[in-house]
Each structure stands twice: as structure tokens, then as C-alpha cells.
TITI-452409 format. One record per atom (N, C-alpha, C, O): chain; z, x, y; atom name; residue number from 1. Coordinates in nm, 2 decimals, padded with zeros to 4 digits. Example, Ala and Ser with C-alpha at 12.3 -4.5 7.8 and 13.67 -1.06 7.14 Angstrom:
# residues 2
chain/Z/X/Y/atom/n
A/00.78/01.32/-00.57/N/1
A/00.78/01.23/-00.45/CA/1
A/00.78/01.32/-00.33/C/1
A/00.85/01.42/-00.33/O/1
A/00.71/01.28/-00.22/N/2
A/00.71/01.37/-00.11/CA/2
A/00.79/01.29/00.00/C/2
A/00.80/01.34/00.11/O/2
# end
This chain:
# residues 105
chain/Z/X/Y/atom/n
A/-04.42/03.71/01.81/N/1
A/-04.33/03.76/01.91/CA/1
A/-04.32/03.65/02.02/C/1
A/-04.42/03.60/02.07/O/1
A/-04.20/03.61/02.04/N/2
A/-04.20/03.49/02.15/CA/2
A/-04.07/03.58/02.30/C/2
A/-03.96/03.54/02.34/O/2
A/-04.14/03.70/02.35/N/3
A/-04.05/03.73/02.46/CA/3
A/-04.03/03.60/02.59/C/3
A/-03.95/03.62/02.68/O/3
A/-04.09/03.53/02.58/N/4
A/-04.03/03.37/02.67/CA/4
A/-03.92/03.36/02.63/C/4
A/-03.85/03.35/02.73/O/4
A/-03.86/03.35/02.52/N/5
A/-03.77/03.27/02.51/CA/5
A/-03.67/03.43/02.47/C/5
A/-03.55/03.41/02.46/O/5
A/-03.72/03.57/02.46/N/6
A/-03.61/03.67/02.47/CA/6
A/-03.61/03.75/02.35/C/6
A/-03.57/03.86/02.32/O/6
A/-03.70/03.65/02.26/N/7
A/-03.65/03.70/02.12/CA/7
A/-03.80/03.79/02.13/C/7
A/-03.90/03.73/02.14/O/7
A/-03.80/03.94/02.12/N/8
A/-03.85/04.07/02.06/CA/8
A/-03.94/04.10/01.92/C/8
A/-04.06/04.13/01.92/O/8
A/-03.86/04.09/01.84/N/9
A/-03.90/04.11/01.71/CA/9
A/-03.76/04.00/01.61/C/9
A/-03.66/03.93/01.63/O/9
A/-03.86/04.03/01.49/N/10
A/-03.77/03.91/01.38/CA/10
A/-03.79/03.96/01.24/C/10
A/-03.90/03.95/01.18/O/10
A/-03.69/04.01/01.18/N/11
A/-03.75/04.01/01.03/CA/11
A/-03.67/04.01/00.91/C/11
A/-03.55/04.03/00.93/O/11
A/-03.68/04.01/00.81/N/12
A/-03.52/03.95/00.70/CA/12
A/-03.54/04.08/00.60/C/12
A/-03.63/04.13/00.54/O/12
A/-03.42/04.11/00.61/N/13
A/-03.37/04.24/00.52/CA/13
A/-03.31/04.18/00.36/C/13
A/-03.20/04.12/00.37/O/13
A/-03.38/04.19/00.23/N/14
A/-03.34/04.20/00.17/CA/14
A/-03.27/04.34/00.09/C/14
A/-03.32/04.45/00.07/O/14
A/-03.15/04.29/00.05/N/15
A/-03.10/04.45/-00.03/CA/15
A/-02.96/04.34/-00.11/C/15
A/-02.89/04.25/-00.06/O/15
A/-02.97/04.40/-00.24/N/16
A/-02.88/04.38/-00.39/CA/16
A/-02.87/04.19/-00.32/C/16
A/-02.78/04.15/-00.24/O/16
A/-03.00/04.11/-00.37/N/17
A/-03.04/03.97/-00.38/CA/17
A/-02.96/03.91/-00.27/C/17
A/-02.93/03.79/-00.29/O/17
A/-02.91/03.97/-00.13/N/18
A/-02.94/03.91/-00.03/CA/18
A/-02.98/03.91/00.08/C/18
A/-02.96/04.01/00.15/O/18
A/-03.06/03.79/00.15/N/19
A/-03.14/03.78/00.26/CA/19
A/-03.07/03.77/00.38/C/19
A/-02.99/03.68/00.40/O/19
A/-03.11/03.88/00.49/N/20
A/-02.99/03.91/00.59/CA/20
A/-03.14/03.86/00.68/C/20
A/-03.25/03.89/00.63/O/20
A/-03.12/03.79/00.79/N/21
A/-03.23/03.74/00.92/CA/21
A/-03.22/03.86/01.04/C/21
A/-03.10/03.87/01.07/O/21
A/-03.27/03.91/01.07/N/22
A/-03.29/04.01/01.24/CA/22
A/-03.32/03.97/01.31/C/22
A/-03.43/03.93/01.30/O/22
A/-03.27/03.94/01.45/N/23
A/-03.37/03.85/01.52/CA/23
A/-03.27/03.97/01.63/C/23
A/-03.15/03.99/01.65/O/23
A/-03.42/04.06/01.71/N/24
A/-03.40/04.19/01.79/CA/24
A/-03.45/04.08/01.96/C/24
A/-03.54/04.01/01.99/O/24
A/-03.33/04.13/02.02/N/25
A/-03.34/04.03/02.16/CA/25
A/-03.27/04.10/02.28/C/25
A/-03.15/04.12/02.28/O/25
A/-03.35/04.14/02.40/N/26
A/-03.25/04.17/02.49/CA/26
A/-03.18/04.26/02.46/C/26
A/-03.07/04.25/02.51/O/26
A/-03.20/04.39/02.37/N/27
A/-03.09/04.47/02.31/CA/27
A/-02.99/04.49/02.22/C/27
A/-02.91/04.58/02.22/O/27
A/-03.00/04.39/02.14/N/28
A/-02.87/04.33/02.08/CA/28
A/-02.95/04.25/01.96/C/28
A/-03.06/04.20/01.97/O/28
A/-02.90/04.26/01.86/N/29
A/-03.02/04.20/01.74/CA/29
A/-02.90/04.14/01.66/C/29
A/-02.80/04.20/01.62/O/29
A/-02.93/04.00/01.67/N/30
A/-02.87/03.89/01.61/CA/30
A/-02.90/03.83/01.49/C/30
A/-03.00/03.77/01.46/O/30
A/-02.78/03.86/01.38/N/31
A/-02.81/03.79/01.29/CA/31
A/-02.81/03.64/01.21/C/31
A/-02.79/03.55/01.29/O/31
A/-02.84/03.62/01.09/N/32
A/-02.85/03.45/01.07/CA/32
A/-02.72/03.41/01.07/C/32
A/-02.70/03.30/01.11/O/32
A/-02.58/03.51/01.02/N/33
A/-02.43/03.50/01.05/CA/33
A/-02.38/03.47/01.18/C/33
A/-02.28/03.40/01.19/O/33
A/-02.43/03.51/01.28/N/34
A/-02.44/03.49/01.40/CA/34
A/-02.52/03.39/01.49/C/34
A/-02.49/03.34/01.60/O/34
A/-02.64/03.37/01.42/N/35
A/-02.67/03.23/01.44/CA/35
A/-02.60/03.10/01.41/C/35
A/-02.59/02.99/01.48/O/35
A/-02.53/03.13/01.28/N/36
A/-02.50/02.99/01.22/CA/36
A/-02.34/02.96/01.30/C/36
A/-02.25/02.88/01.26/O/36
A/-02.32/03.07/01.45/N/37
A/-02.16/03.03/01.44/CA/37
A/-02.18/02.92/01.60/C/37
A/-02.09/02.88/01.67/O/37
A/-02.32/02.90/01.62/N/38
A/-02.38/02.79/01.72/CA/38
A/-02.45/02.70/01.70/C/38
A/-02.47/02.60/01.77/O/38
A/-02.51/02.72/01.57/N/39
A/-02.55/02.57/01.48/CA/39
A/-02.49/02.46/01.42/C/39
A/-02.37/02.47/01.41/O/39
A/-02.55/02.35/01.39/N/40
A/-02.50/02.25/01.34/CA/40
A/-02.50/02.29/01.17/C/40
A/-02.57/02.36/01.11/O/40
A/-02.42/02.23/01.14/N/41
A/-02.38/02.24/01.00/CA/41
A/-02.50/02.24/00.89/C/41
A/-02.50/02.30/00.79/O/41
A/-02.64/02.14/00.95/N/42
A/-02.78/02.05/00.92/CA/42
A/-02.83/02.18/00.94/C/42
A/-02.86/02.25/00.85/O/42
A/-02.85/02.24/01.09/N/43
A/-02.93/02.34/01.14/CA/43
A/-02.92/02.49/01.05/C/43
A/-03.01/02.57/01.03/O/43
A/-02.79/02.50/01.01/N/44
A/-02.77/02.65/00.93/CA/44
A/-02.81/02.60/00.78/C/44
A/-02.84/02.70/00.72/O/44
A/-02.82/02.52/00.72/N/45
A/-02.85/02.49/00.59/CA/45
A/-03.03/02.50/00.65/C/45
A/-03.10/02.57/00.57/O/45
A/-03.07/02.47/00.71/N/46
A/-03.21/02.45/00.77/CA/46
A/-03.25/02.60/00.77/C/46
A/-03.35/02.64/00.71/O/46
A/-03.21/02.66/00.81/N/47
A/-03.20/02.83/00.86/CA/47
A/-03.24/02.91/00.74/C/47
A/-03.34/02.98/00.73/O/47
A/-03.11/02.88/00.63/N/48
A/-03.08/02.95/00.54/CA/48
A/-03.19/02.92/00.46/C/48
A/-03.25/03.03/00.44/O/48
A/-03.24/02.81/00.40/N/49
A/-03.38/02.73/00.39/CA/49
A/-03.46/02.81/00.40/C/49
A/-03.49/02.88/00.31/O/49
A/-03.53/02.81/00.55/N/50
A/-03.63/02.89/00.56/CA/50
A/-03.64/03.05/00.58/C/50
A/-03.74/03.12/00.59/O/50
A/-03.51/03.08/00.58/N/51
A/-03.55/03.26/00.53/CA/51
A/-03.58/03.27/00.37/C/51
A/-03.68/03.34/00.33/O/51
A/-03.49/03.18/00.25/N/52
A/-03.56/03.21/00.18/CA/52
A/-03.66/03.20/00.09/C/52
A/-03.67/03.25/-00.03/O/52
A/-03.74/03.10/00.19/N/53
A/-03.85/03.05/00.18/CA/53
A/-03.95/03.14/00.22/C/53
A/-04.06/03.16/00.16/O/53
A/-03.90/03.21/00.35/N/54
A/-04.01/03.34/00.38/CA/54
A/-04.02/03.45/00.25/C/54
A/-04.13/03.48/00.21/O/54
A/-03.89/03.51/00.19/N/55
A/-03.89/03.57/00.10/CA/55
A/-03.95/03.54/-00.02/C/55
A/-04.02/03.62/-00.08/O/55
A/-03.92/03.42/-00.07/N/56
A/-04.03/03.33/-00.18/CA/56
A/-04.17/03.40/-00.16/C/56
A/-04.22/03.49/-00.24/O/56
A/-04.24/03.34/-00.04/N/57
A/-04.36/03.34/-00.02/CA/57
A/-04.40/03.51/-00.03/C/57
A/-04.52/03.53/-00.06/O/57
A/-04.33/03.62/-00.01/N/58
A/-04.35/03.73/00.01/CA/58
A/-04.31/03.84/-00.12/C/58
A/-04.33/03.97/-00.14/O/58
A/-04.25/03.76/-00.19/N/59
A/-04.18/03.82/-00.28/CA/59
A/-04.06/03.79/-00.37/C/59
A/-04.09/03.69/-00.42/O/59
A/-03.93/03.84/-00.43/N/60
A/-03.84/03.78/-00.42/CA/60
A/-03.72/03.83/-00.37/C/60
A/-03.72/03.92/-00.29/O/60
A/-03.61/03.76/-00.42/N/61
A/-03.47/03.76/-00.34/CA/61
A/-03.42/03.90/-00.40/C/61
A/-03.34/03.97/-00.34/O/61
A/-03.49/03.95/-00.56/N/62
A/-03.42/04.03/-00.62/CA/62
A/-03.49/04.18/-00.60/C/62
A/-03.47/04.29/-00.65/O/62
A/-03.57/04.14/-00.54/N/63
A/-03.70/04.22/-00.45/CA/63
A/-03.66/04.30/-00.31/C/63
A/-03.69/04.23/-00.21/O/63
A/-03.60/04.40/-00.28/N/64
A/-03.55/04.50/-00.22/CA/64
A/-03.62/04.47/-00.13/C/64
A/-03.74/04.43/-00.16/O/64
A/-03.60/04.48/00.02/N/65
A/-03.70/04.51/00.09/CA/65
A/-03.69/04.47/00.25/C/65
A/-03.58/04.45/00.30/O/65
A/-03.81/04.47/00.34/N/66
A/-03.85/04.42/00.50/CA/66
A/-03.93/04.33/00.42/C/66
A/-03.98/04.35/00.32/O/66
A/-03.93/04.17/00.52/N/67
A/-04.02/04.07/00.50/CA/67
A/-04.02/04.02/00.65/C/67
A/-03.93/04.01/00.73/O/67
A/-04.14/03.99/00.65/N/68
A/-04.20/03.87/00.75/CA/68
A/-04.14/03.76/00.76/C/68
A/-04.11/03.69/00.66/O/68
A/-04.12/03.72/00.86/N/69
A/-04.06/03.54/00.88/CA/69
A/-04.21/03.48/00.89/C/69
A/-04.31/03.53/00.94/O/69
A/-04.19/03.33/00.82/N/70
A/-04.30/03.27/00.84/CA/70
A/-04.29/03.18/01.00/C/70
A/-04.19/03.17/01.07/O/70
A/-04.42/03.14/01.00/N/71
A/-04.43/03.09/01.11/CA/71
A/-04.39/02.99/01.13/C/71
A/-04.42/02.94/01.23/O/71
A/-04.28/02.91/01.02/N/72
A/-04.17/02.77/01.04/CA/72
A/-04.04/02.86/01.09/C/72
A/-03.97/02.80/01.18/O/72
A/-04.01/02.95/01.07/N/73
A/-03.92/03.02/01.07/CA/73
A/-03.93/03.09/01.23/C/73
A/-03.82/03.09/01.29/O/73
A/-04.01/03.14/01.29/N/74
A/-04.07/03.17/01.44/CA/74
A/-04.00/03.04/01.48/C/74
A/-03.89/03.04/01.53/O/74
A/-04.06/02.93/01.44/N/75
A/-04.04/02.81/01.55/CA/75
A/-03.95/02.78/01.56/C/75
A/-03.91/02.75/01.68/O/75
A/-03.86/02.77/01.42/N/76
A/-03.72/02.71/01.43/CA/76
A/-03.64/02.83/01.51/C/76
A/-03.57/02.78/01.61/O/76
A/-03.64/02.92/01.50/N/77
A/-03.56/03.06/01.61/CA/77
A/-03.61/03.01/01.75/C/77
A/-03.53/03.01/01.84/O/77
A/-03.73/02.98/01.76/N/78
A/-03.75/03.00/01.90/CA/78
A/-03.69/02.83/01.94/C/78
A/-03.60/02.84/02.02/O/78
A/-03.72/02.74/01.91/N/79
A/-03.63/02.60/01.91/CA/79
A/-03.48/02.63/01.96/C/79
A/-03.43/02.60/02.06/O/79
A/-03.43/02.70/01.84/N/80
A/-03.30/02.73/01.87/CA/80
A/-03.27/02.78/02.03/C/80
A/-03.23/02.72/02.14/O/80
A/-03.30/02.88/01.99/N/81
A/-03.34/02.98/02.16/CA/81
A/-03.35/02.94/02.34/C/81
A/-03.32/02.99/02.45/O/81
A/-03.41/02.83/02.30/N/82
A/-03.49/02.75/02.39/CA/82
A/-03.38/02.58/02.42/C/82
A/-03.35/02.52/02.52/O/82
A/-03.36/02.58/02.26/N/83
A/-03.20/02.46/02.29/CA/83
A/-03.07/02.51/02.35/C/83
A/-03.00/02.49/02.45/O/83
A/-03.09/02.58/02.24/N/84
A/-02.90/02.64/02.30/CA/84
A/-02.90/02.78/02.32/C/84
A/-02.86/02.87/02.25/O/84
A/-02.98/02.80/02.51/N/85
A/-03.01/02.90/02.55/CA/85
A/-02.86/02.98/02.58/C/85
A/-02.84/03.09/02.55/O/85
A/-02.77/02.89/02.64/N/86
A/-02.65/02.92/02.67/CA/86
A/-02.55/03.01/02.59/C/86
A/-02.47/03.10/02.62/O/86
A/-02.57/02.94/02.43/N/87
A/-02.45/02.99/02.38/CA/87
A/-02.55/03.16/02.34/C/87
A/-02.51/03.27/02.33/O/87
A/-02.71/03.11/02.32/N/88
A/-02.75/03.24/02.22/CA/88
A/-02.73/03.34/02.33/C/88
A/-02.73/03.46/02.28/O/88
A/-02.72/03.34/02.50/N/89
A/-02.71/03.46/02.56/CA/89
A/-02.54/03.48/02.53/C/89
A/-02.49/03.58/02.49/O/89
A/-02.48/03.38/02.56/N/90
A/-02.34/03.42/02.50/CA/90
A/-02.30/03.53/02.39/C/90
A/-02.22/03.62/02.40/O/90
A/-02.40/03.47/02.25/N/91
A/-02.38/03.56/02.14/CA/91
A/-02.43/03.72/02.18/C/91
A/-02.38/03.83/02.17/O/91
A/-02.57/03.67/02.23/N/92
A/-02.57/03.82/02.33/CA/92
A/-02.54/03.92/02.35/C/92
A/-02.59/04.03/02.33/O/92
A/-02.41/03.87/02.43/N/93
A/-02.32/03.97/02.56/CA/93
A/-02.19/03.99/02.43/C/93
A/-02.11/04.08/02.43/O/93
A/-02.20/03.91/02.33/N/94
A/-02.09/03.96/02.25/CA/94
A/-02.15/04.05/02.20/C/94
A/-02.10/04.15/02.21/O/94
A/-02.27/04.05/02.12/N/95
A/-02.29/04.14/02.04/CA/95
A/-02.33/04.30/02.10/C/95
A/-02.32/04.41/02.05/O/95
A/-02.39/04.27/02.24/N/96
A/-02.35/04.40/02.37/CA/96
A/-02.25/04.51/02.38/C/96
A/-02.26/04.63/02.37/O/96
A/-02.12/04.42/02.38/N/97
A/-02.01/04.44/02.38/CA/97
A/-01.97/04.52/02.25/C/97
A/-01.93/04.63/02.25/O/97
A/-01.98/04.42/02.12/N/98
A/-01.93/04.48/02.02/CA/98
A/-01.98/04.64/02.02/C/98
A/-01.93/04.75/02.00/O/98
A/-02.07/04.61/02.04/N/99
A/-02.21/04.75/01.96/CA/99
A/-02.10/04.88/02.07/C/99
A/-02.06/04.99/02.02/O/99
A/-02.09/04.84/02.22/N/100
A/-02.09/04.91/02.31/CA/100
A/-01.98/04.93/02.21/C/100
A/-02.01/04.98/02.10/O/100
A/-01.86/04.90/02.23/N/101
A/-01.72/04.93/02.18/CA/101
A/-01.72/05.02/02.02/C/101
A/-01.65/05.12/01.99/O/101
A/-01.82/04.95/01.95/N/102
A/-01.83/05.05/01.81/CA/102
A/-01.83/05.19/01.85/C/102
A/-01.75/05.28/01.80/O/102
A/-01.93/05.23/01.98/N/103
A/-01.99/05.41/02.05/CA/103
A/-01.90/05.42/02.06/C/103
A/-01.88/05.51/01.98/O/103
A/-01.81/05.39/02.10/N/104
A/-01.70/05.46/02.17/CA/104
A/-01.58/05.51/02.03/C/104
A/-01.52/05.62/02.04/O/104
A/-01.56/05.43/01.92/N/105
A/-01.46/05.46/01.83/CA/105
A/-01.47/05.60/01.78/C/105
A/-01.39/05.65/01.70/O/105
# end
């Protein structure tokens, strides 16, 4: 858990062989689709990398389930977090928003 940098909790949902990232922050839980739309092209191949490298290590991809991020996988989120503090509170207040707006439909 790194609340310094906002981020809560973190953990990768596998279901029918794919690995979805959670990263629970400030109210609003961000996924690796939502990471990758403030990454560099290098950084989301990097990303994608190490979630399913956590899932490797824990299991597999075709392997239903909650998994642990490893601790390359902490660093690189909190890196992220910590770089481009700006846009991830941006993604934030969007995903605030969305969620709010879903309650309401």
C-alpha cells in the first residue's frame, strides 16, 4: 500500500484469460485501460508486462481469479503516480464523474 502517493489498494482480476489491473485510489479505482491512455507507448507495453508476469508468478492467465501485484509492479504504479501526478488525478475526477453519472441513469 503506498497512500503517499493516493494509491489504496491494487490487485489484477483475472476472468475468461484476461488480466484486468485495479488500482483503488481516492475513491475511484483505476484501471490498466485507463492507465495506458497517459502512458507512453514503452510504459503500457511495460505495464502490460508486469501484470502478466504477476499472474505467471501466481498462477495462470487461464486461471480464474484475484492476484497479487508483485512488488515490480507496486513500483512501477507508484512511479507512475508520483510522475504524472497531474494527469492520474485528472483520470481521477473522470472516473468520479463517470461512476457519479452511472447512479444517476
Amino acid at each position: 500500500m503506498n497512500k503517499e502517493e493516493g494509491i489504496e489498494n491494487m490487485y489484477i482480476s483475472v476472468w475468461n484469460c484476461n488480466a484486468l489491473l485495479l488500482v483503488k485510489t481516492k475513491g475511484a479505482k483505476l484501471t490498466d485501460d485507463d492507465l495506458k491512455l497517459i502512458l507512453t507507448p514503452e510504459e503500457a507495453e511495460k505495464l502490460e508486462e508486469l501484470v502478466l508476469e504477476a499472474v505467471d508468478e501466481q498462477g495462470a492467465i487461464n486461471w480464474s481469479g484475484i492476484y497479487e501485484p508483485t512488488e515490480k509492479l507496486w513500483d512501477f504504479i507508484t512511479k507512475v503516480f508520483r510522475e504524472k501526478k497531474e494527469q492520474v488525478n485528472l483520470l481521477i475526477e473522470k472516473k468520479k464523474r463517470e461512476t457519479k453519472e452511472n447512479r444517476l441513469l
